[in-house]
Structures are given as structure tokens and as C-alpha cells.
C-alpha positions in Angstrom: -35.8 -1.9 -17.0 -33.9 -3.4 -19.7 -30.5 -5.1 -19.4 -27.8 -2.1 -18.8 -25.2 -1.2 -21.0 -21.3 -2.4 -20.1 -18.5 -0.2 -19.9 -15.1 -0.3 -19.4 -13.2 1.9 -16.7 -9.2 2.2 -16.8 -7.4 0.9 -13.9 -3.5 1.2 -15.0 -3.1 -1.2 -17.5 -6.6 -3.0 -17.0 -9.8 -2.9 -17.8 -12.6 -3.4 -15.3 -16.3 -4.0 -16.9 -19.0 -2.2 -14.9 -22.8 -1.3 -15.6 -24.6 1.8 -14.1 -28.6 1.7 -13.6 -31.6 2.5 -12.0 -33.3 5.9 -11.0 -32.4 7.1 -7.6 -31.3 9.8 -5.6 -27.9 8.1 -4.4 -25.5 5.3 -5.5 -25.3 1.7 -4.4 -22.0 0.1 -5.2 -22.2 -3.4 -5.3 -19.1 -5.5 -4.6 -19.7 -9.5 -5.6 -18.5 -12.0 -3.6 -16.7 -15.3 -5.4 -18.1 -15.3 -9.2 -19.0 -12.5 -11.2 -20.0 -11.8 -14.4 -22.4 -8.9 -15.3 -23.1 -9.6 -18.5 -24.2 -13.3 -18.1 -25.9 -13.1 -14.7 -28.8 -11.1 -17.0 -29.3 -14.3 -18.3 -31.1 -15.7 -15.0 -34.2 -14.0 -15.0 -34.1 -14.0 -10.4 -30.5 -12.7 -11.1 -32.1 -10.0 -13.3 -35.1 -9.4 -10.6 -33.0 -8.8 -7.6 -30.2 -6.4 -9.4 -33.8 -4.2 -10.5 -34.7 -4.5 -7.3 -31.7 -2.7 -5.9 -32.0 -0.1 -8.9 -35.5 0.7 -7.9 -34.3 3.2 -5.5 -30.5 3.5 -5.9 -28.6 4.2 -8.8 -26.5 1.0 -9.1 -22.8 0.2 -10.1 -22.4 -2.9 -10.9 -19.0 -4.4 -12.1 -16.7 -7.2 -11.7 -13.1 -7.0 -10.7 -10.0 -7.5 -12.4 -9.4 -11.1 -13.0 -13.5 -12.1 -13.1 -15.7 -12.4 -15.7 -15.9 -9.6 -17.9 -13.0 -7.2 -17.1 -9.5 -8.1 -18.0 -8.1 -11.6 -17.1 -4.7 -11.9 -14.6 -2.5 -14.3 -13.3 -3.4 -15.6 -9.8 -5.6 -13.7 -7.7 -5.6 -10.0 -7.0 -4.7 -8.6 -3.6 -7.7 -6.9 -1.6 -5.1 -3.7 -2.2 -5.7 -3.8 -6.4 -9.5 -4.3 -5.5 -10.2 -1.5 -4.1 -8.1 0.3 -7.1 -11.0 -1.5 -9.3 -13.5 0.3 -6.7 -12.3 3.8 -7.4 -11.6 3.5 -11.0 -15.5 2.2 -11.5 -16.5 4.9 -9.6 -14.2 7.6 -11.0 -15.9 6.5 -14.7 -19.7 6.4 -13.1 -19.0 9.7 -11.7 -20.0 8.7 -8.2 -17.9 10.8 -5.1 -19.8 9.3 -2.6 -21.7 5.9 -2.2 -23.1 3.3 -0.1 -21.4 -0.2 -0.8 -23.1 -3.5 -0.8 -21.0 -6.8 0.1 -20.9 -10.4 0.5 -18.5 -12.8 2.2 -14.8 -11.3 0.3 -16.3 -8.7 -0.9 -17.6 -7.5 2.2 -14.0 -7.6 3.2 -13.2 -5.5 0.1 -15.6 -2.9 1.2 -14.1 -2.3 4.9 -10.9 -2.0 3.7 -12.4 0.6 1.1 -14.6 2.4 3.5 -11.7 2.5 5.9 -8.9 3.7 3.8 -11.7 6.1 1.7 -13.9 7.2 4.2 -14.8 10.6 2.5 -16.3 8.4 -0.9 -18.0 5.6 1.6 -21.6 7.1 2.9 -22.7 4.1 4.1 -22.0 0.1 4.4 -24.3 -3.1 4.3 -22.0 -6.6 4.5 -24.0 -9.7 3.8 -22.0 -12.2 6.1 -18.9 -10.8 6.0 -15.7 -12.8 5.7 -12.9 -10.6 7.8 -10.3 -13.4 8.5 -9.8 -16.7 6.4 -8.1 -18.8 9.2 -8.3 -19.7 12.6 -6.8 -17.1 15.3 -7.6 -17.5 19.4 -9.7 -14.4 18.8 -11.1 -15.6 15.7 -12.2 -19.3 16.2 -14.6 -20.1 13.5 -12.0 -20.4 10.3 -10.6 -23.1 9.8 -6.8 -23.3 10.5 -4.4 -22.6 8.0 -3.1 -26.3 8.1 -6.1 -27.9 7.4 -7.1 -29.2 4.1 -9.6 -27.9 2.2 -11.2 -27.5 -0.9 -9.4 -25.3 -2.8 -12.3 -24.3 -5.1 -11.3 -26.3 -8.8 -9.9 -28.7 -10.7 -10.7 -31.0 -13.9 -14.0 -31.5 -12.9 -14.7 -27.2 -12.1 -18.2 -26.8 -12.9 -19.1 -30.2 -14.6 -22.7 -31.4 -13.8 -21.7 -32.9 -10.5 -19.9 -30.2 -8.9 -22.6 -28.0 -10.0 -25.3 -30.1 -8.1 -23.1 -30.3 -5.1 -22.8 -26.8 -4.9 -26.8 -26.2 -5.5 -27.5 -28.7 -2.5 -24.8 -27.0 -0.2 -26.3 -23.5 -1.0 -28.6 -23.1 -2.8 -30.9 -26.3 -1.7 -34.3 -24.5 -3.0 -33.0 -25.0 -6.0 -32.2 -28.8 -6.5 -34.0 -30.5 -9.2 -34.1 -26.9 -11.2 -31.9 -28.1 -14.3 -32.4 -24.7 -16.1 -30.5 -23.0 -12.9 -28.1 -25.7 -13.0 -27.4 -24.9 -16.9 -26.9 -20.9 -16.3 -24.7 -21.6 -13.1 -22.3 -24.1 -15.0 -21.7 -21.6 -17.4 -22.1 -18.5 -14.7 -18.9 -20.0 -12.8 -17.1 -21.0 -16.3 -17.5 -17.4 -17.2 -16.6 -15.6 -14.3 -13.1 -17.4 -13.5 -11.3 -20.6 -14.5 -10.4 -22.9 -12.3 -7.0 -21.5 -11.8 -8.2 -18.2 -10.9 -10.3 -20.0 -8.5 -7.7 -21.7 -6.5 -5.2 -18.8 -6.3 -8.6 -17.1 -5.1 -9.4 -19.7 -2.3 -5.6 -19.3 -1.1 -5.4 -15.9 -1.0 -8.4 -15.3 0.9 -7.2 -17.7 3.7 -4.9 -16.1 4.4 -6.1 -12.1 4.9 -7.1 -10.4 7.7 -9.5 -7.1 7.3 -9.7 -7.4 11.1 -7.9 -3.7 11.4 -10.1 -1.7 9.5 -12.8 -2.4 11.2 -12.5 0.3 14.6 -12.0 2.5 11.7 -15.3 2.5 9.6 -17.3 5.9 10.9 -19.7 5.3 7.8 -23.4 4.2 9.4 -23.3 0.2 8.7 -25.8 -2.7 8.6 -24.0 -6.2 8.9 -26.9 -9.0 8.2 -26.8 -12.8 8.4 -29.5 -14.7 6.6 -30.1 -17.3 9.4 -30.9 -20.2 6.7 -27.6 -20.2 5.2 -25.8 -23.2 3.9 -22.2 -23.1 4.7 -19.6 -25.7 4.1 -15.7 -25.8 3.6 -15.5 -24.8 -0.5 -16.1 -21.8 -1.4 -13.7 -18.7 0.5 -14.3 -17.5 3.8 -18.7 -18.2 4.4 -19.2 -18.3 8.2 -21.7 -18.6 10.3 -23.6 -15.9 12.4 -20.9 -15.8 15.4 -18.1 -14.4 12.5 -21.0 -11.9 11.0 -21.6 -11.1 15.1 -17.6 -10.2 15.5 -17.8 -7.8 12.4 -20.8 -6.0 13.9 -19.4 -6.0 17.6 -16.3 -4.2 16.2 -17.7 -1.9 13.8 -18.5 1.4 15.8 -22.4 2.0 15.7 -23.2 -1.4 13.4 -26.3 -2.4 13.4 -26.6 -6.6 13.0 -29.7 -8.2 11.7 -30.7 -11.8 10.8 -33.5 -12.3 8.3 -35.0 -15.3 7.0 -33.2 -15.9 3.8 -31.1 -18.1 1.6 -28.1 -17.7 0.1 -27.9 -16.1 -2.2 -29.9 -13.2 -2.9 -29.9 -13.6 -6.8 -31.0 -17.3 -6.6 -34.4 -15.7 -6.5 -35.2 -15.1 -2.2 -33.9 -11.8 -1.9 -37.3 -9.8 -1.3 -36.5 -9.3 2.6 -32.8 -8.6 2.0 -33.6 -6.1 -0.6 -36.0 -4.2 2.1 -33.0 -4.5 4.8 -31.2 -3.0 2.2 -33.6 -0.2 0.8 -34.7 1.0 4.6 -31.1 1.0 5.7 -29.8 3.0 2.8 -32.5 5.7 2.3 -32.5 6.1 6.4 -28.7 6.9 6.5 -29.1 9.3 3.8 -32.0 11.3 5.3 -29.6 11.4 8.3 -27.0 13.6 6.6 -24.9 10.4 5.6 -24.1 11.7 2.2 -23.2 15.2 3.0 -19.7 16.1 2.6 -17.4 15.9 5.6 -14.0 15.3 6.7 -12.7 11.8 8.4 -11.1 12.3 11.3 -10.0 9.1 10.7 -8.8 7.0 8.5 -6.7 3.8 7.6 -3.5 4.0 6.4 0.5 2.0 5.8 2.7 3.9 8.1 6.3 3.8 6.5 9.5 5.2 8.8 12.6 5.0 6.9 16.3 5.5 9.2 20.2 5.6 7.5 22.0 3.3 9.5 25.2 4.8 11.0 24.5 8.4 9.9 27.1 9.8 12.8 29.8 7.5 11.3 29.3 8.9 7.7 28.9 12.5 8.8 31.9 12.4 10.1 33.9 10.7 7.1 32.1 13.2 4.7 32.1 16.4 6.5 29.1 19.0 6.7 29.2 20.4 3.4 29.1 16.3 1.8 27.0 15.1 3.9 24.3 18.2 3.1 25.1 17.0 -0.2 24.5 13.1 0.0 21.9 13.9 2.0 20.0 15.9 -0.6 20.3 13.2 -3.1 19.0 11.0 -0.6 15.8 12.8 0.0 15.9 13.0 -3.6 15.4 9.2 -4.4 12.9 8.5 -1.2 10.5 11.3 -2.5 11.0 9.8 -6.1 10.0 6.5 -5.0 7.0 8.0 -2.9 5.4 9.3 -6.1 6.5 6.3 -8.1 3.9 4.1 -5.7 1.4 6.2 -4.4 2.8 7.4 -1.2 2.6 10.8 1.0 5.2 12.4 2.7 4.1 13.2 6.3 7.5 14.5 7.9 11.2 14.7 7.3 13.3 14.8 10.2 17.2 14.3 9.9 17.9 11.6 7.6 14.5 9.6 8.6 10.9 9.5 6.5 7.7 9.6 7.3 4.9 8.4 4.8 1.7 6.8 4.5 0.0 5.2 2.1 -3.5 4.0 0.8 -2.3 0.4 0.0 -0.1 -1.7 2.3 1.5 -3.7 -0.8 2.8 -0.6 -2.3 4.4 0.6 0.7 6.4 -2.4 1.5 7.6 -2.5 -2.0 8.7 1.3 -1.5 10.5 0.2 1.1 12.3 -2.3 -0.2 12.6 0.0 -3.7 14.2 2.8 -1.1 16.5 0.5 0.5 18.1 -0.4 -2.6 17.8 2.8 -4.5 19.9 4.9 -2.0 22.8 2.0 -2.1 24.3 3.6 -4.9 24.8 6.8 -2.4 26.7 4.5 0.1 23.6 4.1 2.9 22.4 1.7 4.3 18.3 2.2 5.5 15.8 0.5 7.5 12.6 0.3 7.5 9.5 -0.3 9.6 5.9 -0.4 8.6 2.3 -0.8 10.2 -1.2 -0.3 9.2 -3.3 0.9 11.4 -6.1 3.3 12.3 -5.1 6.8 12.2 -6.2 10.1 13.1 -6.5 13.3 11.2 -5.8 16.1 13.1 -5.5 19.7 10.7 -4.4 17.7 7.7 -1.6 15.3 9.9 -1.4 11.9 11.0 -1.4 11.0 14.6 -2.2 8.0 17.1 -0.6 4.9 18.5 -0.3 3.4 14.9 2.3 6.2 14.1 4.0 5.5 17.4 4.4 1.8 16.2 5.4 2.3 13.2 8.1 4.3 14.5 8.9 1.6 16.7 9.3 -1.2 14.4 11.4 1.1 12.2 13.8 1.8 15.2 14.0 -2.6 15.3 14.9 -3.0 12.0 18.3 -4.0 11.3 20.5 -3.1 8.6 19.3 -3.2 5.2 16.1 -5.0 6.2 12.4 -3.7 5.7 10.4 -5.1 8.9 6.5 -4.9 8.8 3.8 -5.3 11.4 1.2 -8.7 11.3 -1.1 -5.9 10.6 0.8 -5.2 7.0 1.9 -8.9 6.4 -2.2 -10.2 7.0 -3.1 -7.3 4.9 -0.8 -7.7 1.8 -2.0 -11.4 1.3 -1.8 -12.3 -2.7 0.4 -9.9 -3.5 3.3 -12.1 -4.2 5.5 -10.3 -0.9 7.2 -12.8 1.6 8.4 -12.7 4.9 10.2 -13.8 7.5 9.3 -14.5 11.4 10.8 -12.5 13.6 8.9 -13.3 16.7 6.6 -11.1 18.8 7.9 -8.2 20.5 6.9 -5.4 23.2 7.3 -1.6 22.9 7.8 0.9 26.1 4.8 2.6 26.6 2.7 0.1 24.0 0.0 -2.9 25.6 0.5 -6.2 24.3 2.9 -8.3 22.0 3.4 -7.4 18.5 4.5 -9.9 15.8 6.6 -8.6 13.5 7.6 -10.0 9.9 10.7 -9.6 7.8 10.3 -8.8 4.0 12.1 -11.9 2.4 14.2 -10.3 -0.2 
């Protein structure tokens, strides 16, 4: 097979590079992990080997995400949210409804939170150690904390000829003495991301949490850990096999593996992963895993929107102007919806009900809702949570809904109030918030922290 041909698919305003090859009877979406570039990584024959190993019986998209080598260059690092926008756009252009998706470490993460929020396009999933949390939690012990120092992945010696033969040693220790390797991954990592992009990478990904998609994955799934892999504290979110154990123990129905390989599979030992992959894939398809169906459930950002005092105002206005401001109301909160992407579920009173496919854009709804109906003399809250729904005849139900409602009816006046769910999943996105200590719901188990959007 010869090198593939690069295209561009429109995401917005950006443009994400992708390539589209190989012969078979499904498609194989393959997220990277820390570097990309598709067009250079051609240029290491191994890197060339394993990508036609895929495409010998999958039809492969291959692309890297906004920000990373090819497709168009940001500021920072892009949310897990604008991701999986890259995700459908790629697929939208390849003309792919329905895929398996192949991930390592982030972009593992990347494809739970797809395969979760998209479970009709996600057939099937294999994570190559996943990386689901980025620091340290009592139920999540091997990250390190957030207030430890690390490496944050560059500076003014990013890819020089010693940082690349540290990094070869730490992962790639096969490889060591291999001064042609060491050439192509210098410029590999120089043209995938700068050293900026790096950093804001290496932040960002400390401080997610995928944690809450995972009950919600009904796509068959095969999480493997190749047991001779080199871990160490600079590159984002690599575990060992207890983190890859946790993803599999929570995913309902994973199947976990270990194989004998290093990491990673495009450094040229990827013949057993690539038969892990190949036997996994074609199995889930001859068990029906591509045939259309729908979820029953899904993930989604629950937004409940209240006007604050809505007796007192009636009153001062009388029926007829409150029907009126009222109107206009519902007016700007379903112009605001379709301005980021969101569905109305219900309307009851003067309160919303909406969900969303990206946690990001529904907290800045809220806050966009908040101050749009100002004008009209209200005052809103808002309460949000992301969580694992189900899809009952088209509707939303389940105890996320119930908390969402919940959080809403805490909010105080004027102020948009979001679950640790929302505030773990909307990390990069530039969004702030405020503590405002853990708190317990009638008729809900457990404690639930609960973050104010600093504004």
C-alpha cells in the first residue's frame, strides 16, 4: 500500500488533516495519544508497517486533532469536548456512520467520552492503557497529585538530542543506540506540537476526569496493557496496569488483556497488539456490533434553568405581562440553545430543561442565559451535571436528571452551579470555578461537590 492521500475535514473554523486506507469491510478510527503527525510518521518505515497492518482488514481513519501536526494550529490545548468535534467532522468527511475506535493513554480518554456521548456511531472500542483521570483521587490512587511537580512536557531544550535519548530509554528502550529513530522522532515531536502546545497539553490533561462515561459505554470493548511498558512522570497521564484494570472493571462487559509488548506499537513491536486488535474487531462485528440500533443510553450535560422570584414579578406585572415577559424569555433560552448546540427536553413554568453533547457548551449557555434575560428584568439560576442517562421513547430519564434538578434548585441568584462531574469534564476549556463544598440531596446516596462558575 502506498502512503495515503491527506485531506482536510471542516470543523467550524478549523481544519483537521485525516487519511482514509486500507480494504476492509468496516472502519477503524484511530485516535493518537500525545504526538501526531500523519504525514511525517510515513517517514518511519515501523510507523508505516503497523498503520498497514491495521488497514489490512479495516478501513482506517487516520487524523490528527486540532492543534497537532498537520491540522490547524491553536492556542493552548483543546478540551476533550472540541476533540471529539474533530472525531465527527473526520468521520462526517470519510463517510463513516459507524466505527470501532482505537486509543492510547488521552486518546483513549477521547474515545469514552465519544463512544459515551455517541453511542449510535461507536461499534466497538479498544483503549491501549487508557488514561481516565490525570491526578490522584482516594478512588483513583495511581496519578500523581495535583500538587506535585512534574514535568510539564517542554521547554528550550523540547526535542534536542538529549531529551530525545531520554525519552527513547524511558519508552522506547529497544530502541537506544538507533540514531536513525532518534533523527525521525526529534523531528516527529517538532512537527506534531511545539513546546507550548505541549505544556498546555500536560496541564490540561491533569486535570480531566473521563471517570463518568465509563458505566455508559454499551459498545463491546477490549482495554489492553502491554505488560513491558515503560512509564515515568513526563509524558500525560501513562499508568500502569492497576489504572488500565479500573477502566476495564468499570466498563460494562470489557474484556482486559495484557500482551507482551512495548510501547509503542509504531516503534516497530506491534505484531501481537495488531492480532489483539484484528480478532477483537472482526469478532464484535460478526456479533451484530455494527448493526444499527438505538442507545438506551447515553451521556449527556443536564442544564435546569429557574427565574428567581417569579411569584414576586407575577404579581407586579399582572397575567397578561407576565405571559408576555415570559414569552420573550423562552424566546432568548431557546435562542441560546441553538446558538451552542443544546436540546430542549421540557418546559415547565418559567424553568428549562436541556442537554447537551458537550459539557463546555452548556455551562457557557448558562452563563450566556443568565445574562441574556437581564435585559427582561430576571434573574436565573442554573444547575448542571453530566451524567449517564437513559433513553426512554426519545426522553431523558435517571438519577442524573434528578441531580441536575437538584443543583439547579441550590443555585443562588444569578449564579450558574455545576456538578464535579461537569467541572472534571470541561478541563482546558478556559471555564473557572468556585468551591462550594460538598453537599447531600433527599432521596440521593453520597456527597456531591458542587462548583460555582467564576464569572
Amino acid at each position: 500500500m502506498v502512503r495515503p492521500e491527506t485531506h482536510y475535514a471542516r470543523c467550524g473554523e478549523l481544519f483537521i488533516g485525516y487519511q482514509v486506507f486500507g480494504e476492509g469491510p468496516f472502519d477503524l478510527v484511530v485516535i493518537p495519544g500525545r504526538l501526531s503527525n500523519i504525514d511525517y510518521g510515513w517517514e518511519l518505515e515501523a510507523w508505516g508497517d503497523y498503520h498497514r497492518a491495521l488497514g489490512s482488514f479495516a478501513r482506517v481513519i487516520l487524523f490528527d486533532r486540532r492543534g497537532m501536526g498537520i491540522s490547524d494550529p491553536i492556542v493552548g490545548a483543546p478540551p476533550l469536548e472540541e476533540r471529539m468535534d474533530d472525531v465527527r467532522a473526520v468521520m462526517d468527511a470519510a463517510g463513516s456512520e459507524r466505527a470501532a475506535f482505537l486509543g492510547t493513554s488521552d486518546g483513549a480518554a477521547m474515545a469514552l467520552l465519544f463512544a459515551a456521548t455517541y453511542p449510535e456511531r461507536t461499534a466497538a472500542l479498544v483503549l491501549r492503557a487508557p488514561a481516565v483521570r490525570g491526578s490522584w483521587a482516594p478512588d483513583f490512587p495511581w496519578s500523581p497529585r495535583l500538587e506535585t511537580p512534574i514535568d510539564l512536557g517542554a521547554d528550550e531544550n523540547y526535542a534536542t538530542r538529549e531529551w530525545i535519548e531520554r525519552d527513547i530509554a524511558q519508552l522506547i528502550p529497544e530502541r537506544v543506540g538507533d540514531a536513525a529513530f532518534a533523527r525521525w522522532s526529534a523531528s516527529f515531536q517538532r512537527l506534531s506540537a511545539s513546546p507550548s502546545t505541549i505544556t498546555a497539553l500536560v496541564k490540561m490533561n491533569r486535570e480531566i476526569d473521563v471517570r463518568a462515561a465509563l458505566s455508559a459505554i454499551r459498545a463491546p470493548t477490549l482495554v489492553v496493557h502491554p505488560v513491558r511498558q515503560s512509564y515515568h512522570a513526563g509524558p500525560p497521564l501513562l499508568h500502569g496496569a492497576e489504572s488500565t484494570r479500573y477502566v476495564a472493571d468499570h466498563v460494562p462487559g470489557a474484556r482486559y488483556v495484557e500482551y507482551e509488548g512495548s510501547s509503542p506499537p509504531w516503534a516497530g513491536d506491534f505484531g501481537d497488539f495488531v492480532e489483539l486488535v484484528r480478532s477483537f474487531v472482526v469478532e464484535a462485528r460478526e456479533a451484530g456490533a455494527w448493526d444499527p440500533a438505538e442507545p438506551d443510553r447515553v451521556l449527556s450535560t443536564l442544564l435546569f434553568t429557574d427565574i428567581v422570584g417569579s411569584t414576586a414579578r407575577l404579581s407586579e406585572l399582572g397575567d397578561a405581562g407576565w405571559r408576555e415577559v415570559l414569552k420573550q424569555h423562552h424566546a432568548v433560552v431557546r435562542r441560546e440553545l441553538l446558538r451552542y448546540r443544546g436540546r430542549e427536553i421540557d418546559t415547565a413554568g418559567d424553568g428549562f430543561f436541556a442537554s447537551f453533547d458537550g459539557p463546555a457548551r452548556a455551562v457557557r449557555c448558562a452563563e450566556a442565559v443568565v445574562d441574556a434575560v437581564r435585559p427582561l428584568g430576571l434573574d436565573l439560576r442554573a444547575g448542571l451535571h453530566a451524567g449517564e442517562c437513559e433513553l426512554i421513547d426519545g426522553k431523558i430519564g435517571g438519577i442524573a436528571v434528578h441531580l441536575g434538578a437538584r443543583i439547579a434548585a441550590a443555585a443562588e441568584c444569578g449564579e450558574v452551579l455545576v456538578s464535579g462531574t461537569v467541572k472534571d469534564l470541561v478541563a482546558g476549556s478556559g471555564l473557572e470555578f468556585e468551591e462550594r463544598g460538598p453537599r447531600t440531596f433527599k432521596g440521593l446516596a453520597g456527597e456531591w461537590p458542587l462548583f460555582a462558575l467564576r464569572r
